[in-house]
Residue frames as a rotation matrix with the C-alpha (Angstrom) as fourth column:
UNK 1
0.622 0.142 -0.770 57.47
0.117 -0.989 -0.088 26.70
-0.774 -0.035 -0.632 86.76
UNK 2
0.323 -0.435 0.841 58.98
0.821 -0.313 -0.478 27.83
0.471 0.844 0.255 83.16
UNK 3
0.162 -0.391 -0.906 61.41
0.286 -0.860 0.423 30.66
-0.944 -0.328 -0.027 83.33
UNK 4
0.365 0.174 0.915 61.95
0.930 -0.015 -0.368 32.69
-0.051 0.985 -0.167 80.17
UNK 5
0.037 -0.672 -0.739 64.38
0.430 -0.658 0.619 35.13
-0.902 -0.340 0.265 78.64
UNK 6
0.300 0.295 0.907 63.84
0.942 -0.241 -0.233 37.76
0.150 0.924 -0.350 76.48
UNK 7
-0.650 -0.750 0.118 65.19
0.750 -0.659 -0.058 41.16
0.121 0.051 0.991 75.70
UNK 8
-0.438 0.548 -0.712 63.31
0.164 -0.730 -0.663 44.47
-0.884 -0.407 0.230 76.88
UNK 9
-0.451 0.643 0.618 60.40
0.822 0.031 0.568 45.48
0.347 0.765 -0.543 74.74
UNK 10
-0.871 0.078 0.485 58.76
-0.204 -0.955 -0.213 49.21
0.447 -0.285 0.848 74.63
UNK 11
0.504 0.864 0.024 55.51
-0.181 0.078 0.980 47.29
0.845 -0.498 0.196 76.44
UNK 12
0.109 -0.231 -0.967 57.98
0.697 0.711 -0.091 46.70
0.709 -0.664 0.238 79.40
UNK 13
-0.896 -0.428 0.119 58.97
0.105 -0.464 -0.880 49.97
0.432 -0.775 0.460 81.81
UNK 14
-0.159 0.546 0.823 55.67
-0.883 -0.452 0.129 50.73
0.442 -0.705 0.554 83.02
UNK 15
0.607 0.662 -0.440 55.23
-0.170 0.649 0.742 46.71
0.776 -0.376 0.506 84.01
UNK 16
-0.137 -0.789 -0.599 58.92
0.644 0.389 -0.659 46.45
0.753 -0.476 0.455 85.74
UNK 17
-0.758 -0.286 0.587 58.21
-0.280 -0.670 -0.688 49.76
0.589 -0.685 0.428 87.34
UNK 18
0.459 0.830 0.316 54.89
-0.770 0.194 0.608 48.45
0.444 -0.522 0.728 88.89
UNK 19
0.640 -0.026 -0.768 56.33
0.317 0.919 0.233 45.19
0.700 -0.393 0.596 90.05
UNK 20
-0.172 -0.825 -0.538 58.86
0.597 0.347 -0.723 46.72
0.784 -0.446 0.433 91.79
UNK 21
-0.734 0.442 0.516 56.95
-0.529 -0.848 -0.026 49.93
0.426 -0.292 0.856 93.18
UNK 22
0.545 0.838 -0.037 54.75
-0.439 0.322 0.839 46.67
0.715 -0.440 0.544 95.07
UNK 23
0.440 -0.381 -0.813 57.26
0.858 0.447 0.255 45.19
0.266 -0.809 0.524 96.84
UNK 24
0.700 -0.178 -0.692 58.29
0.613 -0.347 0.710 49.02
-0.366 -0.921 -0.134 97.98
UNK 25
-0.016 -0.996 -0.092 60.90
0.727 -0.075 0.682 50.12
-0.686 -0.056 0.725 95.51
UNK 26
0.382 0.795 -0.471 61.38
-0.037 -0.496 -0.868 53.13
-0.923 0.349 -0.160 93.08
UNK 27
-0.590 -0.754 0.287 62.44
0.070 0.306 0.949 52.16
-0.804 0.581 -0.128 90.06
UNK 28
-0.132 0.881 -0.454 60.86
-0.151 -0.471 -0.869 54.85
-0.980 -0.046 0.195 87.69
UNK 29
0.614 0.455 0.645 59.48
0.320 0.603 -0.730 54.11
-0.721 0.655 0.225 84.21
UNK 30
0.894 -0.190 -0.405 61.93
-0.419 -0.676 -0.607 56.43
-0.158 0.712 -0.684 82.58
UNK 31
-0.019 -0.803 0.596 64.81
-0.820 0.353 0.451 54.46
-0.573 -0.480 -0.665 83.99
UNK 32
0.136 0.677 0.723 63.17
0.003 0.730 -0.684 51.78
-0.991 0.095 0.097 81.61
UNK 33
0.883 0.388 -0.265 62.33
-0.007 -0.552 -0.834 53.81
-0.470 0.738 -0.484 79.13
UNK 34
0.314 -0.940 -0.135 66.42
-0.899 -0.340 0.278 54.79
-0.307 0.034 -0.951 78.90
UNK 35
-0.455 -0.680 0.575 67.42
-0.165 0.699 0.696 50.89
-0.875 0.222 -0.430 78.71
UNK 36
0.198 0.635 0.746 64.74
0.580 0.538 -0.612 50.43
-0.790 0.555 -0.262 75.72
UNK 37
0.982 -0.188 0.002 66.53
-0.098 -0.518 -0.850 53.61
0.161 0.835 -0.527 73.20
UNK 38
-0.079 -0.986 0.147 70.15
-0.865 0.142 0.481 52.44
-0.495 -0.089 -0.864 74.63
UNK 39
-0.049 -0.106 0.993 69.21
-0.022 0.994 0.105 48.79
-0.999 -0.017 -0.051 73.40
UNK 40
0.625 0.538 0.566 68.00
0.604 0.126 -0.787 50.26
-0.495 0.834 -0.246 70.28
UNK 41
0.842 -0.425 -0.331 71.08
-0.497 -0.851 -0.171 52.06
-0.209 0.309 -0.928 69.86
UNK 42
0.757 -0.385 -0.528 73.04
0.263 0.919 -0.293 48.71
0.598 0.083 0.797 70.38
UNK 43
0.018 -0.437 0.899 74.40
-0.709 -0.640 -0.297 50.40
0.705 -0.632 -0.321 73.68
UNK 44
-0.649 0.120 0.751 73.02
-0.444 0.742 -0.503 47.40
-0.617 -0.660 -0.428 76.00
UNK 45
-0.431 0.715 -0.550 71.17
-0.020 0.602 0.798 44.52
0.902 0.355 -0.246 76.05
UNK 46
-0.179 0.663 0.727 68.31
-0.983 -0.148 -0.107 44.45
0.037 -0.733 0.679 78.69
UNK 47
-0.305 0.693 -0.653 66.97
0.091 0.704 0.704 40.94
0.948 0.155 -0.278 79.46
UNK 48
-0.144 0.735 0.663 64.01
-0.972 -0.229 0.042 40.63
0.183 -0.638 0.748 81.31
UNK 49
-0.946 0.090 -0.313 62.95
0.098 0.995 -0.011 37.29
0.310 -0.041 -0.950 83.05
UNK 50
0.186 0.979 -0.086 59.12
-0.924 0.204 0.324 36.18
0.334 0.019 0.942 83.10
UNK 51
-0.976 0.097 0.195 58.32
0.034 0.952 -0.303 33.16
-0.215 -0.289 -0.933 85.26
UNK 52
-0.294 0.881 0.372 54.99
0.825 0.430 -0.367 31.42
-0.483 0.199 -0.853 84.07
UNK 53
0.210 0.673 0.709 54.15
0.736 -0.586 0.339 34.59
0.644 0.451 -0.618 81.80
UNK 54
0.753 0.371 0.543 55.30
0.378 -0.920 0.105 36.96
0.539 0.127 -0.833 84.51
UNK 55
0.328 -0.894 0.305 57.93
-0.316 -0.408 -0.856 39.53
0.890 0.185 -0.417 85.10
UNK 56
0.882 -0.084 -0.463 60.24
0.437 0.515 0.738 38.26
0.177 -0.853 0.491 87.41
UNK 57
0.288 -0.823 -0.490 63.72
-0.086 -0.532 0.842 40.59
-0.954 -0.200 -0.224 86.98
UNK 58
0.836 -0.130 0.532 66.25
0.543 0.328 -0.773 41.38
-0.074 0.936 0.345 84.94
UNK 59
0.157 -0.987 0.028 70.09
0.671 0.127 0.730 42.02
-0.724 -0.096 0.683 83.91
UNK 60
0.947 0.233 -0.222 71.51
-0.089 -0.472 -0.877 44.32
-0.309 0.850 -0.426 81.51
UNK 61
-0.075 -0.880 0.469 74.91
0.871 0.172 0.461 44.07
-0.486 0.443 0.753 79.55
UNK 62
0.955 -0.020 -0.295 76.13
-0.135 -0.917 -0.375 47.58
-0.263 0.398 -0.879 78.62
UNK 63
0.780 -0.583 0.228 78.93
0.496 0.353 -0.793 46.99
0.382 0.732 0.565 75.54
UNK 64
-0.167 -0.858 0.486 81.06
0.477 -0.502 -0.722 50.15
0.863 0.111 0.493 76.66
UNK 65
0.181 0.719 -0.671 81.38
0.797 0.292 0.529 50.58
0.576 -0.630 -0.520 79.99
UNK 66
0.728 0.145 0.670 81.39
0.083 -0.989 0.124 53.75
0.680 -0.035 -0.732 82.12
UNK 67
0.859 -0.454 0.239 84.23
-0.121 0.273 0.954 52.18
-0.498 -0.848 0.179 84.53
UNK 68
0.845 -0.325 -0.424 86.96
-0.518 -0.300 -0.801 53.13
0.134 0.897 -0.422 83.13
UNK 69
-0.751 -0.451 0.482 89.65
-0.326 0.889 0.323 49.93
-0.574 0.085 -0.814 83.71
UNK 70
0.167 0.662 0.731 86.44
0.529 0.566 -0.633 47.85
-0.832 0.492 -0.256 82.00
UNK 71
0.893 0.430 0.135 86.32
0.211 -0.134 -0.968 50.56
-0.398 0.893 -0.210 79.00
UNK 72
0.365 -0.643 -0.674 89.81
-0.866 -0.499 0.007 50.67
-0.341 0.581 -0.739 78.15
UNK 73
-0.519 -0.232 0.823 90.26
-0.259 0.960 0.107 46.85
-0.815 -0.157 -0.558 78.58
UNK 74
-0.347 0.704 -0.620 86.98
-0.906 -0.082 0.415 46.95
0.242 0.706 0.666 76.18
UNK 75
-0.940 0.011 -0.340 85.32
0.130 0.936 -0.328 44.70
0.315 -0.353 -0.881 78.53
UNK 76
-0.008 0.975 0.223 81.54
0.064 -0.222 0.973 44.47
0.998 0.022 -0.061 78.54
UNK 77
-0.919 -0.305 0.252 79.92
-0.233 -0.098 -0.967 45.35
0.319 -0.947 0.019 82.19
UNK 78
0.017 0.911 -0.411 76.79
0.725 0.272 0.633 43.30
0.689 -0.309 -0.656 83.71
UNK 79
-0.809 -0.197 0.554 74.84
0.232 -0.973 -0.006 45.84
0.540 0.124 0.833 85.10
UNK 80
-0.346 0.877 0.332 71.61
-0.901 -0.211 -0.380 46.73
-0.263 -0.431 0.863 87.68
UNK 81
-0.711 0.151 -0.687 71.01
0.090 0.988 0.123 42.95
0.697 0.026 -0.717 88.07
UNK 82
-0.925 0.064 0.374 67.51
-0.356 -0.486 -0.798 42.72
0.131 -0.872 0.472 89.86
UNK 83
-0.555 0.641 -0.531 65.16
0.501 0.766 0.402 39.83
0.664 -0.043 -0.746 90.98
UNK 84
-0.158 0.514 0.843 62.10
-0.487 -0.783 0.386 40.58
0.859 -0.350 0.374 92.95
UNK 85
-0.507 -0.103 0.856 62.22
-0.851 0.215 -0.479 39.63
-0.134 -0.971 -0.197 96.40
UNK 86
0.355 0.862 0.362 58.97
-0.803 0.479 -0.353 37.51
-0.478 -0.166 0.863 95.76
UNK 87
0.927 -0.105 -0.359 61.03
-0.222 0.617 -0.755 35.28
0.301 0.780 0.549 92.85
UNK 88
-0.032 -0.943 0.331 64.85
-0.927 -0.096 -0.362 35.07
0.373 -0.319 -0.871 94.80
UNK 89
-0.528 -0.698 0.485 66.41
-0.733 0.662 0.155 31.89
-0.429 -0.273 -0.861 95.14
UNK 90
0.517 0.575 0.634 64.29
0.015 0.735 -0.678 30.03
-0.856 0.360 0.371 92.36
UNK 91
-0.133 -0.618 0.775 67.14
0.748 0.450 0.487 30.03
-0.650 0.645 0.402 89.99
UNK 92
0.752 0.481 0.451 66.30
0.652 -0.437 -0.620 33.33
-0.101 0.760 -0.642 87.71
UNK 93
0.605 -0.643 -0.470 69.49
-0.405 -0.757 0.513 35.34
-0.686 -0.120 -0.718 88.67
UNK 94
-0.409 -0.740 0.534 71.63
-0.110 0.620 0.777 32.35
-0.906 0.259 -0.335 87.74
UNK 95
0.342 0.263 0.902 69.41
0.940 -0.110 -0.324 32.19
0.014 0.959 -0.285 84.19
UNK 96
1.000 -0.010 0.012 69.95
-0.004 -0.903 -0.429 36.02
0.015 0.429 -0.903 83.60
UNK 97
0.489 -0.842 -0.226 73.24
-0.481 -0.477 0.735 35.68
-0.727 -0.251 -0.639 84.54
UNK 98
-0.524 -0.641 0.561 74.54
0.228 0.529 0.817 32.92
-0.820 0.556 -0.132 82.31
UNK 99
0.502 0.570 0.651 72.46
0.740 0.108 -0.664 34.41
-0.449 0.815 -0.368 79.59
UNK 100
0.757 -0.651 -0.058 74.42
-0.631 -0.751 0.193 38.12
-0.169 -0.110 -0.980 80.27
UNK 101
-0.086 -0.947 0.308 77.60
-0.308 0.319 0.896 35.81
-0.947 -0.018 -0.320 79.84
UNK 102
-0.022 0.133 0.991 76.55
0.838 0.544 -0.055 33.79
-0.546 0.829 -0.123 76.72
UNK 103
0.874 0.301 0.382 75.75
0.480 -0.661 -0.576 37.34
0.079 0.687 -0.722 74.97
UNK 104
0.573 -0.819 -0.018 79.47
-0.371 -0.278 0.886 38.30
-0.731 -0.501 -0.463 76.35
UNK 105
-0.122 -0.732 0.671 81.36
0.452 0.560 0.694 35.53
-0.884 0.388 0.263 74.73
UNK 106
0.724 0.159 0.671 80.08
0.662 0.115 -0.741 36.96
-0.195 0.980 -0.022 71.10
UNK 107
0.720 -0.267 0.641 82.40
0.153 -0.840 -0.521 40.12
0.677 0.473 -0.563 71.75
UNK 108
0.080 -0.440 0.894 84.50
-0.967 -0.252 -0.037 39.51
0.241 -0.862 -0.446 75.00
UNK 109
-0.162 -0.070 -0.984 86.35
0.457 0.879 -0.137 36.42
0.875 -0.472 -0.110 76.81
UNK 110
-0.806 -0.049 -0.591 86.27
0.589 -0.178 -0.789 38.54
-0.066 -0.983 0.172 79.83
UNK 111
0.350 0.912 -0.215 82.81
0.783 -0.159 0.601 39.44
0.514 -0.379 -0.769 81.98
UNK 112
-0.814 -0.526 0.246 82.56
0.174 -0.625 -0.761 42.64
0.555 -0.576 0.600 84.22
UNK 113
0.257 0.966 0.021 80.75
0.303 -0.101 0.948 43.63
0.918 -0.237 -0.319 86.80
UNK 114
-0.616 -0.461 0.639 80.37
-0.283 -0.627 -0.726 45.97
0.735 -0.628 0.256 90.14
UNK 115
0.345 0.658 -0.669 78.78
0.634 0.363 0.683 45.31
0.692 -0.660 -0.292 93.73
UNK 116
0.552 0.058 0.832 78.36
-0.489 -0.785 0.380 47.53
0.675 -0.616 -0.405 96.44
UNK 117
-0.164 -0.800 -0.577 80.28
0.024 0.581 -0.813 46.80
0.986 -0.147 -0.076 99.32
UNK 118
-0.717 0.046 0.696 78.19
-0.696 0.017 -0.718 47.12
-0.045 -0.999 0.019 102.22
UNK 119
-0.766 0.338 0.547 75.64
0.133 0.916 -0.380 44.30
-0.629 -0.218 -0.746 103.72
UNK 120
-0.161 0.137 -0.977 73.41
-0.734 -0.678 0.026 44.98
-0.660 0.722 0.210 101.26
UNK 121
0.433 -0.091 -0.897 75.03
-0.902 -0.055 -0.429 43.78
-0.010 0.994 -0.106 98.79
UNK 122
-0.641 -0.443 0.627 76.23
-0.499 0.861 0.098 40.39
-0.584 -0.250 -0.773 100.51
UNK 123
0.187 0.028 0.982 74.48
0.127 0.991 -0.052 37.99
-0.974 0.135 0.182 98.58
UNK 124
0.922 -0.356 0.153 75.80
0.233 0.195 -0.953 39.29
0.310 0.914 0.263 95.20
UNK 125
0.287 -0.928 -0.238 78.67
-0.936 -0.219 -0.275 39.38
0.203 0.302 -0.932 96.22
UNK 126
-0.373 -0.492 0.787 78.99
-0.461 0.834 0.303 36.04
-0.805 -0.250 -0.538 97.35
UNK 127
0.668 0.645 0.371 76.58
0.098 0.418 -0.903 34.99
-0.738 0.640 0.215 94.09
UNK 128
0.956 -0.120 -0.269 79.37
-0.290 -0.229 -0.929 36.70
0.050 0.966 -0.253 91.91
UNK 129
-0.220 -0.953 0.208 82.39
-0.961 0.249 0.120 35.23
-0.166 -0.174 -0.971 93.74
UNK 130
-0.001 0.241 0.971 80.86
-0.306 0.924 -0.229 31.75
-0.952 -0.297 0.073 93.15
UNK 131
0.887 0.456 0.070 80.16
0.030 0.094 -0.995 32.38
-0.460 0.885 0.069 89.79
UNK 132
0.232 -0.972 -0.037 84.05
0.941 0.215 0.260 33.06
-0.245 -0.095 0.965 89.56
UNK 133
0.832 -0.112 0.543 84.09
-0.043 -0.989 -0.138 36.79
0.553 0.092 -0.828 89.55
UNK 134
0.203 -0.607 -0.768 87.32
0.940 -0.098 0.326 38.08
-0.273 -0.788 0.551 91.48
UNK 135
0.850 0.097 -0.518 88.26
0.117 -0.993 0.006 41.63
-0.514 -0.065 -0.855 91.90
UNK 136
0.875 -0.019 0.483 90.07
0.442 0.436 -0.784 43.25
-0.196 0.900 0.390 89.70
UNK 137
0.418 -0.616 -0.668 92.41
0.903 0.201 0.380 44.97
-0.100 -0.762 0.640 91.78
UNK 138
-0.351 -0.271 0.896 92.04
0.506 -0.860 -0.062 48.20
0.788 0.432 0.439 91.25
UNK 139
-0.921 0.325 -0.215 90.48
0.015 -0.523 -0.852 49.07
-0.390 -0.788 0.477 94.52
UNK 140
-0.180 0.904 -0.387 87.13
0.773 -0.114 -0.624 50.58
-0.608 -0.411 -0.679 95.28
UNK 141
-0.990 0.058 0.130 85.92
-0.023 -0.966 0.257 53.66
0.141 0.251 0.958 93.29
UNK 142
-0.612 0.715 -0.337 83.16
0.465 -0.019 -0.885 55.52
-0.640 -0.698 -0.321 93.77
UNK 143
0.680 0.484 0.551 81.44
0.699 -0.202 -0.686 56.38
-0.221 0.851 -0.476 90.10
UNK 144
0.959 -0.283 0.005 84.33
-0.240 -0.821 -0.518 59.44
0.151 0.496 -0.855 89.97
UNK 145
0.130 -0.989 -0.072 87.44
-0.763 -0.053 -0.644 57.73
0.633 0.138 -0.762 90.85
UNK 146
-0.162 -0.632 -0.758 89.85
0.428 0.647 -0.631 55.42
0.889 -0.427 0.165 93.42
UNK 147
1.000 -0.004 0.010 88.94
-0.010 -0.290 0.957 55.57
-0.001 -0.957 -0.290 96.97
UNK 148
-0.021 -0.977 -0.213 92.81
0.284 0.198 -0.938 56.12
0.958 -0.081 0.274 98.46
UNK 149
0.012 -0.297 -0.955 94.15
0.914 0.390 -0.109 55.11
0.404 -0.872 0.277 101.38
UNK 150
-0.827 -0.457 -0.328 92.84
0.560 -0.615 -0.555 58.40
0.052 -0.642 0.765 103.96
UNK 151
-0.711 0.642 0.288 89.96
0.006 -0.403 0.915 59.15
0.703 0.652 0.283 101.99
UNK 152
-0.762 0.636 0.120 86.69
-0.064 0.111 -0.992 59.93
-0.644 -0.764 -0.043 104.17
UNK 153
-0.794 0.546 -0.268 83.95
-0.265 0.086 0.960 58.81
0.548 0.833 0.076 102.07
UNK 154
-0.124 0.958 0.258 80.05
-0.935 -0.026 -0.352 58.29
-0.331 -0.285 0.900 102.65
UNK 155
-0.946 0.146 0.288 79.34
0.243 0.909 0.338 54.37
-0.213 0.390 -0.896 102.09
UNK 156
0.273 0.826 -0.493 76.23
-0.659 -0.213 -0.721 54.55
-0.701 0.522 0.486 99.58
UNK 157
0.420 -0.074 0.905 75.76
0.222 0.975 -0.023 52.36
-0.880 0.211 0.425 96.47
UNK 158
0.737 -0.661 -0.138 78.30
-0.506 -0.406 -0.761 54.77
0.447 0.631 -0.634 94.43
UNK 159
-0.177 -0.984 -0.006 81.22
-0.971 0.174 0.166 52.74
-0.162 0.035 -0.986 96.10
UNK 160
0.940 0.316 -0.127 81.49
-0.339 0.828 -0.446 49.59
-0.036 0.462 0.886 94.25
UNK 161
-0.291 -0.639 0.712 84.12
-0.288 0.768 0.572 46.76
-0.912 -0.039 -0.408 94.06
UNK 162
0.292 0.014 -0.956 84.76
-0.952 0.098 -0.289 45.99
0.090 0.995 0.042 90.29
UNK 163
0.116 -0.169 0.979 85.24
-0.141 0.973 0.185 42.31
-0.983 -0.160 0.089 89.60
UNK 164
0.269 0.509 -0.817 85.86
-0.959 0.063 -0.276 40.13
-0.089 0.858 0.506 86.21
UNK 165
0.322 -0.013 0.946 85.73
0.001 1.000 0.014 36.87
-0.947 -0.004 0.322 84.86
UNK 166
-0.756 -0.332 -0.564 87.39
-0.632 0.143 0.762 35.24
-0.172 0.932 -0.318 82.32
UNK 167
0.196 0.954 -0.229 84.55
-0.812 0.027 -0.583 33.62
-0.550 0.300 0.780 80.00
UNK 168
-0.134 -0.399 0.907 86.78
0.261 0.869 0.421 31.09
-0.956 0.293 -0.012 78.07
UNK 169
-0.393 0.170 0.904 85.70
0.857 0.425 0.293 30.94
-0.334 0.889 -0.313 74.28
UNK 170
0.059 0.342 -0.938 85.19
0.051 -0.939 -0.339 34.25
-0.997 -0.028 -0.073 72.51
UNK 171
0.818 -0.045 0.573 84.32
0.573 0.143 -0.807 35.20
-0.046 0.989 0.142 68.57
UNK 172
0.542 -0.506 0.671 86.58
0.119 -0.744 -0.657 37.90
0.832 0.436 -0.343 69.53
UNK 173
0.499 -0.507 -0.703 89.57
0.852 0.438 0.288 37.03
0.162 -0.742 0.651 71.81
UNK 174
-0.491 -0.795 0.357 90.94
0.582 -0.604 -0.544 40.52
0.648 -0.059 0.759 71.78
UNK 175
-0.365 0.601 -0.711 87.90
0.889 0.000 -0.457 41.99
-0.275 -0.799 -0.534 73.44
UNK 176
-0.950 -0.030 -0.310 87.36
-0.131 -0.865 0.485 44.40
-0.282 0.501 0.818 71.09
UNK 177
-0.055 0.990 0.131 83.82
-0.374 0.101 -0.922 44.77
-0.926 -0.100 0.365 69.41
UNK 178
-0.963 0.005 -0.268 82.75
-0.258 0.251 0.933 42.47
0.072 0.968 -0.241 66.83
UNK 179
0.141 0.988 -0.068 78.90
-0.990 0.139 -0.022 41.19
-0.012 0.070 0.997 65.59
UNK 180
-0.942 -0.335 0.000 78.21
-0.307 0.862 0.403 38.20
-0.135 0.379 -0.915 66.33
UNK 181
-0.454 0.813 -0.365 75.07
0.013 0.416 0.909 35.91
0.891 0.408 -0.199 65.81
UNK 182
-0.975 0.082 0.206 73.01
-0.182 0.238 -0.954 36.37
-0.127 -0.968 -0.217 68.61
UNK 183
-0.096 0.947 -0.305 69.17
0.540 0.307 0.784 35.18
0.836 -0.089 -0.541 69.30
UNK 184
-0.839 -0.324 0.438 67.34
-0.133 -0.658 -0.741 37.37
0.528 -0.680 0.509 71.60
UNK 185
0.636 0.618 0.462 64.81
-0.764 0.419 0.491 35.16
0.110 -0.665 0.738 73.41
UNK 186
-0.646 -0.435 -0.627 66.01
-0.274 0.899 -0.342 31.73
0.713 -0.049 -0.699 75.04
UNK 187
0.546 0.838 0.013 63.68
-0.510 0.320 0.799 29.31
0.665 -0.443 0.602 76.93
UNK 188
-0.638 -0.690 0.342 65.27
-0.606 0.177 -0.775 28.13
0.474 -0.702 -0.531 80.53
């Protein structure tokens, strides 16, 4: 089996939404649509895996993130990471992911990235603690702020555990934004 990585393309939202909208999820074409004029704004990068010729998931890297420790730090944030059931545990997360990192290092030593924190979300979180994620010790928030200590709160997938990783080797060790050379297909 060939895996293959390539950035979103305006022939992709209506196939991702179909693939997932068979195995049960909605995950509508506009939602698509949105990562394909952010990418073309140089807002994210979308990559899409394709085993043998078809979709199989995909990762996005969004430059300036909406988590605000990550966007004052100027620390990129992997984002809506998402394999279809039918293609889990054949090694495509772990390609999207170290591809989402490699496109990191050109502008960032340090990776971000949220996970929900109920059961859910248990195998990325153990996928992103392996990968050396570690929390970043700000607590929990919930898309508007810090859970604190009393808080009554609805568990949903707005309360998220921030993590990051140091990446090692950066064009730009300050984490600020710089261009670097990037290639936007790779063969895995």
């Amino acid at each position: 089996m060939n895996t293959y990585i390539r950035e979103i393309t305006e022939k992709d939202p209506l196939i991702i939404s179909a693939a997932f909208r068979e195995q049960g999820w909605d995950k509508p074409i506009s939602l698509y649509e949105k990562y394909v004029a952010e990418q073309t704004n140089g807002e994210r990068i979308t990559l899409i895996a394709e085993m043998d010729g078809v979709f199989a998931g995909y990762v996005n890297v969004i430059w300036e993130s909406h988590y605000p420790a990550f966007r004052e730090r100027h620390i990129p944030e992997v984002s809506d990471f998402n394999v279809l059931l039918k293609y889990r545990r054949l090694g495509i997360g772990m390609k999207l992911m170290d591809r989402a990192e490699e496109l990191i290092t050109e502008r960032s030593a340090v990776a971000g990235i949220g996970v929900g924190v109920f059961s859910d979300y248990g195998n990325a979180q153990v996928l992103y603690v392996n990968r050396g994620y570690v929390p970043d010790g700000q607590g929990i928030h919930n898309g508007k702020g810090y859970i604190q200590y009393g808080d009554q709160i609805v568990v949903d997938d707005d309360i998220v555990l921030y993590l990051t990783k140091e990446l090692g080797n950066s064009t730009n060790q300050s984490h600020g934004r710089s261009e670097g050379n990037r290639s936007n297909e790779s063969s895995v």
